[in-house]
TITI-314015 format. One record per residue (C-alpha): x, y, z; residue in three letters. Coordinates in steps of 0.2 Angstrom, whole numbers, plus 5000, padded with zeros to 4 digits. Layout:
XYZala
...
***
This chain:
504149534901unk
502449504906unk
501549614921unk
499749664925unk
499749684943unk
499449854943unk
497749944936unk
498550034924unk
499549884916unk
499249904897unk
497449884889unk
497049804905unk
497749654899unk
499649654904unk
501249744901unk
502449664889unk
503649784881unk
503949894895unk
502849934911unk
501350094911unk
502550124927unk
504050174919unk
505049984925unk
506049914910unk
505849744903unk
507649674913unk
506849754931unk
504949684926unk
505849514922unk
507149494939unk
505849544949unk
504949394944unk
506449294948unk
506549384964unk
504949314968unk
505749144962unk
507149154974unk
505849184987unk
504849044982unk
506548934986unk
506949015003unk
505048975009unk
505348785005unk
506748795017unk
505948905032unk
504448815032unk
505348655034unk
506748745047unk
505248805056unk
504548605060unk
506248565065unk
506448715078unk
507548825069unk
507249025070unk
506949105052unk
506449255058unk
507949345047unk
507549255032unk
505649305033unk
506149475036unk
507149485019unk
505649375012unk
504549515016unk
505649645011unk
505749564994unk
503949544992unk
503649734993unk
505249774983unk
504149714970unk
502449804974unk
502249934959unk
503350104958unk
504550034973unk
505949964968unk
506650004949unk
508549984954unk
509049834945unk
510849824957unk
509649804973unk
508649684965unk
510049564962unk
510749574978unk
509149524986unk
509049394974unk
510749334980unk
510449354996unk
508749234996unk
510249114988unk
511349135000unk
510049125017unk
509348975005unk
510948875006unk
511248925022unk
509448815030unk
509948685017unk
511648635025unk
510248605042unk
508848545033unk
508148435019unk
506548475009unk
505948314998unk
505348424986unk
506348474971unk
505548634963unk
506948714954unk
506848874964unk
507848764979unk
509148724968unk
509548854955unk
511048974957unk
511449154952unk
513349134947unk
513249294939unk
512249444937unk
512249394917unk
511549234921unk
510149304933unk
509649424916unk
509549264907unk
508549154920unk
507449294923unk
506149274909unk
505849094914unk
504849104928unk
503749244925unk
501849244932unk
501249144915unk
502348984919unk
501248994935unk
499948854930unk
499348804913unk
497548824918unk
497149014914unk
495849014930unk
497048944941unk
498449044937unk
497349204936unk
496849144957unk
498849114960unk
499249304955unk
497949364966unk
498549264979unk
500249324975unk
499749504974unk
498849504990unk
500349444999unk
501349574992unk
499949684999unk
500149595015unk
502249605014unk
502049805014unk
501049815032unk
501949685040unk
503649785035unk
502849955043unk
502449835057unk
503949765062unk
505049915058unk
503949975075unk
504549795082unk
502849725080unk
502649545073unk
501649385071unk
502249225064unk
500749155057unk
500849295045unk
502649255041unk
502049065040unk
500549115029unk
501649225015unk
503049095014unk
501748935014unk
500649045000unk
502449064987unk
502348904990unk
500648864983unk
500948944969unk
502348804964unk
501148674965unk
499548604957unk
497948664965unk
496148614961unk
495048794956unk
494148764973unk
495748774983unk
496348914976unk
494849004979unk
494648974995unk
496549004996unk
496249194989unk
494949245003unk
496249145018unk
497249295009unk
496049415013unk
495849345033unk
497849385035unk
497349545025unk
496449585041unk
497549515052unk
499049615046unk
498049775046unk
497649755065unk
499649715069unk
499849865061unk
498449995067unk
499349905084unk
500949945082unk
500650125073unk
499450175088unk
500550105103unk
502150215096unk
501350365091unk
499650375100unk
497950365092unk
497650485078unk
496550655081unk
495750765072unk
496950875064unk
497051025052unk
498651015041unk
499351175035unk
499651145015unk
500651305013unk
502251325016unk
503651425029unk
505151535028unk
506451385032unk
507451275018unk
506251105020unk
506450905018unk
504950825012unk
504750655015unk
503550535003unk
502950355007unk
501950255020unk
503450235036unk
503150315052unk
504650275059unk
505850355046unk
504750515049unk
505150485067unk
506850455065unk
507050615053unk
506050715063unk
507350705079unk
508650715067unk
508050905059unk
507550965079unk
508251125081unk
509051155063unk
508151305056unk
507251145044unk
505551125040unk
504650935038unk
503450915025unk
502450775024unk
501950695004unk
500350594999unk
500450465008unk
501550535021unk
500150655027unk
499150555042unk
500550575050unk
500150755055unk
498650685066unk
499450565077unk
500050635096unk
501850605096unk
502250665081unk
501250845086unk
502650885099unk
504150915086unk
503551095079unk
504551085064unk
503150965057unk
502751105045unk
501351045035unk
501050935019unk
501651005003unk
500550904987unk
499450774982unk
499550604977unk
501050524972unk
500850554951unk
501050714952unk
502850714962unk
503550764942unk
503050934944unk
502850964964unk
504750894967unk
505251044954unk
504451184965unk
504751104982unk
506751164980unk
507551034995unk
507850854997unk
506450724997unk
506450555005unk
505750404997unk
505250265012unk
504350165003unk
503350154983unk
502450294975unk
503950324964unk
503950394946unk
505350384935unk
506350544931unk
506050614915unk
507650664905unk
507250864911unk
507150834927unk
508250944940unk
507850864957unk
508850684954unk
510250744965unk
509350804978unk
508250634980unk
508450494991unk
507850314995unk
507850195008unk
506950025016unk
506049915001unk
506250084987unk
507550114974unk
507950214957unk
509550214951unk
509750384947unk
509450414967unk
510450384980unk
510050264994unk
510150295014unk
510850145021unk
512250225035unk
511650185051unk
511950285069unk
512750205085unk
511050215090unk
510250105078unk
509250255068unk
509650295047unk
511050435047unk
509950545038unk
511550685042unk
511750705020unk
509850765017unk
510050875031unk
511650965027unk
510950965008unk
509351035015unk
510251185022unk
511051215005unk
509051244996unk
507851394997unk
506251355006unk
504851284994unk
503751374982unk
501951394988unk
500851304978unk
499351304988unk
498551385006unk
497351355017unk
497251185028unk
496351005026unk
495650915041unk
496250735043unk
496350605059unk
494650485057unk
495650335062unk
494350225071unk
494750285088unk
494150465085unk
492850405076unk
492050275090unk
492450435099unk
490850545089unk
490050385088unk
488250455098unk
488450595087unk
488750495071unk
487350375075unk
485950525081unk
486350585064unk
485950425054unk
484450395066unk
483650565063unk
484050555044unk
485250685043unk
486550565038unk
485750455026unk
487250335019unk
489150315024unk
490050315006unk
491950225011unk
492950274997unk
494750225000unk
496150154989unk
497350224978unk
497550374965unk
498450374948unk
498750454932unk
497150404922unk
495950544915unk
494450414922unk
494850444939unk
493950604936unk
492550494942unk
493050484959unk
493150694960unk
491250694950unk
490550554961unk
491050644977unk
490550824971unk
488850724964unk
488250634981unk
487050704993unk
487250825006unk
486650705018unk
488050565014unk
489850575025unk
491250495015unk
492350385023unk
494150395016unk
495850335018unk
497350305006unk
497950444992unk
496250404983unk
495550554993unk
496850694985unk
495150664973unk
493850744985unk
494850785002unk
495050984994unk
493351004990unk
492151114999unk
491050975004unk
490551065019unk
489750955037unk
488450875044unk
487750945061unk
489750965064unk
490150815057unk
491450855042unk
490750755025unk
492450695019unk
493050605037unk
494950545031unk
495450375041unk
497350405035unk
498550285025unk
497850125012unk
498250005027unk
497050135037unk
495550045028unk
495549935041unk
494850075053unk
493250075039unk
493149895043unk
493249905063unk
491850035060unk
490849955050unk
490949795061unk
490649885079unk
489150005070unk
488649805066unk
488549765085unk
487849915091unk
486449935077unk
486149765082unk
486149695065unk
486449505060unk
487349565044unk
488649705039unk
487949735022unk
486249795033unk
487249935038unk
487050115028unk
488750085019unk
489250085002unk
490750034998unk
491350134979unk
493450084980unk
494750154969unk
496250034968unk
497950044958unk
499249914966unk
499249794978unk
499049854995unk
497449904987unk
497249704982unk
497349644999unk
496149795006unk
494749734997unk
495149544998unk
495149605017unk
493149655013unk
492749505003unk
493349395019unk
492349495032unk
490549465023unk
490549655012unk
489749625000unk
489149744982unk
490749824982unk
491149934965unk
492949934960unk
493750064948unk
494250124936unk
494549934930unk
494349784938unk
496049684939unk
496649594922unk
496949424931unk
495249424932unk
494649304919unk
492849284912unk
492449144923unk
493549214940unk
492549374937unk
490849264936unk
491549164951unk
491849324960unk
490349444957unk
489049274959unk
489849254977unk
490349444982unk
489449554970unk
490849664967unk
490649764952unk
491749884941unk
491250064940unk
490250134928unk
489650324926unk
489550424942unk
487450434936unk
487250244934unk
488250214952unk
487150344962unk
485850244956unk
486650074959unk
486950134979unk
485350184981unk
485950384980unk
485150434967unk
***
C-alpha cells in the first residue's frame, strides 16, 4: 500500500504497511482500485453525456465512491468491492450505447472475482499516477480535492440539490489524472478544483438552509437527561432528520457528536424537543466517549476509528451512506416512505441506560453567514472603534497528534481584542475555553461543519464590498487552518481560488507536496506551515 492523503499519514511521507488510520493494506489498496473503476465509468459518462444520455445514477455512485474513500469512512472491504462491481457493471452497461476511442485499462478490466480484485488492487495505486514526481504530487491534490468535493455534493443531493457541472468537473478530473499533463496544466487544474470547491460549498449551504432554515445563535446543552439516548456522529442533516421523526414520542433522547453538533442551531431541527444536546468532542476521542454514552450510535458519514479488541460498544454501532466497519452493522432497510428504517437502533435504544455525564454546562454555536451579516453593524463598529482588532478564522479538522495542542495554546495566547472564526471539529480545541466577548460579541463565533467554511468565505467577500476594498487580503483576517483529510483539502484549495492569501496550514503541510509544488505554492499563495504559537502571533501581526 501506499497512502498519504491524510495529515497524519506516516512521517508525513506516506503510509505503506498499514494506515495511521487503522485501514489495512487489502482496504488502503481496493480503495485505490475503486478509484480505478471510477476513473473507467467517467470515460463512459462523459461520452454518454455528449450523446444525450442521462448519467445521473452513474455520477451519483461516482460520488458515493469517492467519499467512500475520504479518510476514517469506509474500512469495510465487502462494501468496497461491491461499489467496485457496481462501477463495472454501470460501465458496461453505457458501453453497450456508447464508444470511447480511448483505451485506458480502467474501461476494459474486469473483477471476475473478489480474489482477482485483491490481486489487481496494487497496480494502480497513486504512484502509477505519472512518472514525473511534481506532476503526480498536482494529480493527488486534484484527486483529494475532489474527494473533498464528492463529500458536499453527497450532503447536497441527499437534500435533492444538484448541479451537473460539478458531476461533469469530478468525472472529467478522474480522467485527467489517466493522462499526460504539462506541470502548467496541472496547476492551473488544482485551483479549477478549488472554484468547484466553492461552488460545491454554496450548493450545499443552499440546500442545507432551504430544508432546515438558517442557522441561529444557539446554546447547546452538553450534559445529558434521564431517557436511554441515540447519539448520532457524522456530517448528514437529513439522517438526523429522518431519526429525529423516527424517536418523536419514544421516551428517547438525540445527541448530536463532533461534527453532528451544528445541527442544534438550525430552526427546523429546534422543534423536535428530544434534540437533547451534544455528548463529546471531536471525532478521536469516540474510543472512550462510545464507552460512557451506554446506547446506540449512528455513523452517517467518516470520523470513524477502528475498535480496539476491548471495545464493548461494537454491537450497539451502526453505519450508513458512504461509511462502513465490518465489525458494525449497516442501515440499509428503507420505509414505504422512502426514509432509512432506523426501527433496530430505536428498539436497542430502549434496551440501554441513559448516558454517563461527562461534562455540564452549554456552548454557544450558530455563526453561519446569515447570523453573522445579521450583527454585521455591530461587528464592523467594533473593528472601526478598535475594539476588535483582527478576525482569526480558524477552521478545519482535529485529530490525535500531541502538536495539535498548538491550536488550544494559539487560541488561549491571542488578544482579547481578536474574535475567532470557527467551523469544522478543529474548534473542540478552543470552543470550551472561557474566551469571554467583545462588546457582546462572543470571541469564539462557530460557523458550524468543515463545508461551513464557506460561510468565512461569504464574510470575508461581503466585509470586502462593504469596507470597500479592492482586495480581500486588505481585510483584518488571518487565516491560521488546521487540516487532517480532504474536505479540509478542497476548503483551503477553495481560499487559494478566491485571492486568500498568507494562509498557515498545520500541523504539517500535505506530503504530496514536493520541494518544488511547495515553492510553486508558497511563491503564488504564500501559504505557510505552522510554526510555534510565539513565532505565528508574530507572523499575523498579533504579537
Amino acid at each position: 500500500m501506499f497512502c498519504n492523503q491524510c495529515q497524519e499519514t506516516a512521517k508525513n511521507t506516506g503510509c505503506t504497511v498499514k494506515g495511521v488510520c487503522g485501514k489495512t493494506e487489502e482496504t488502503s489498496n481496493i480503495q485505490d482500485l475503486l478509484m480505478f473503476a471510477c476513473q473507467g465509468l467517467s470515460y463512459l459518462t462523459i461520452e454518454a453525456r455528449k450523446q444525450g444520455i442521462d448519467t445521473n445514477a452513474e455520477s451519483k455512485h461516482i460520488t458515493n465512491c469517492l467519499f467512500m474513500t475520504i479518510t476514517n469512512a469506509n474500512f469495510d472491504d465487502k462494501s468496497i468491492i461491491q461499489a467496485i462491481k457496481d462501477c463495472i457493471s454501470y460501465r458496461d452497461n453505457l458501453k453497450s450505447k456508447v464508444k470511447v476511442s480511448d483505451n485506458h485499462p480502467s474501461i476494459s478490466w474486469n473483477a471476475n472475482s473478489d480474489a482477482g480484485i485483491y490481486d489487481k488492487a496494487p497496480e494502480v495505486g497513486t504512484l502509477t499516477y505519472d512518472t514525473d514526481k511534481d506532476i503526480r504530487g498536482l494529480k493527488q491534490y486534484v484527486l483529494f480535492g475532489v474527494k473533498g468535493i464528492s463529500a458536499y455534493a453527497e450532503h447536497a443531493f441527499n437534500l435533492g440539490f444538484e448541479e451537473q457541472e460539478i458531476y461533469n468537473f469530478m468525472e472529467e478530473s478522474m480522467v485527467m489524472i489517466t493522462k499526460p499533463i504539462s506541470l502548467k496544466d496541472a496547476f492551473n487544474w488544482v485551483v479549477k478544483t478549488g472554484e468547484y470547491g466553492v461552488k460545491v460549498m454554496a450548493l450545499l449551504d443552499k440546500a442545507n438552509t432551504t430544508a432546515f432554515g438558517n442557522p441561529e445563535i444557539t446554546k447547546v446543552n452538553i450534559g445529558v437527561g434521564t431517557n436511554p439516548g441515540i447519539l448520532i456522529s457524522g456530517h448528514d442533516l437529513k439522517d438526523l432528520e429522518q431519526l429525529l421523526i423516527q424517536t418523536e414520542g419514544k421516551g428517547i433522547d438525540i445527541y448530536t457528536h463532533s461534527e453532528m453538533l451544528p445541527a442544534n442551531a438550525y430552526p427546523n431541527f429546534k422543534k423536535y424537543k428530544h434534540l437533547v444536546g451534544n455528548y463529546g468532542n471531536a471525532w478521536h476521542r469516540q474510543i472512550e466517549e462510545f464507552e460512557s454514552f451506554n446506547g446506540p450510535v449512528l455513523f452517517t458519514t467518516n470520523c470513524l476509528v477502528p475498535p480496539r479488541k476491548k471495545t464493548t460498544y461494537n454491537d450497539r454501532i451502526f453505519t450508513t451512506g458512504a461509511a462502513g466497519m465490518p465489525e458494525w452493522k449497516r442501515i440499509e432497510k428503507k420505509l414505504p416512505n422512502g426514509h432509512k428504517d432506523f426501527s433496530e437502533i430505536i428498539e436497542l435504544a430502549k434496551t440501554f441506560a441513559p448516558p454517563t455525564e461527562i461534562e455540564t454546562g452549554e456552548i454557544t454555536i450558530g455563526f453561519a453567514h446569515n447570523q453573522v451579516l445579521a450583527l454585521a453593524d455591530k461587528v464592523l463598529d467594533a473593528v472601526n472603534s478598535g475594539a476588535i482588532k483582527k478576525l482569526v478564522v480558524m477552521s478545519g479538522c482535529d485529530a490525535r497528534q500531541k502538536s495539535r495542542e498548538y491550536y488550544t495554546e494559539f487560541a488561549k495566547q491571542l488578544p482579547k481584542d481578536t474574535v475567532i472564526l470557527t467551523s469544522g471539529c478543529a474548534k473542540y480545541r478552543y470552543n470550551k475555553l472561557n474566551l469571554g466577548d467583545i462588546n457582546g460579541i462572543p470571541r469564539v463565533l462557530d460557523a458550524g461543519q468543515c463545508n461551513d467554511s464557506y460561510s468565512w468565505a461569504f464574510v470575508a467577500l461581503k466585509l470586502k464590498e462593504v469596507l470597500n476594498l479592492d482586495d480581500i487580503n486588505k481585510l483584518p483576517i488571518v487565516f491560521n487552518i488546521a487540516w487532517y483529510e480532504q474536505k479540509a483539502i478542497i476548503v483551503h484549495l477553495a481560499l487559494l481560488y478566491l485571492g486568500v492569501k498568507n494562509t498557515h496550514v498545520g500541523p504539517t503541510l500535505p506530503a504530496w507536496l514536493t520541494p518544488n509544488l511547495l515553492e510553486a505554492v508558497q511563491k503564488e499563495f504564500n501559504v505557510q506551515t505552522v510554526k510555534t504559537v510565539e513565532e505565528d502571533m508574530k507572523i499575523f501581526g498579533l504579537a
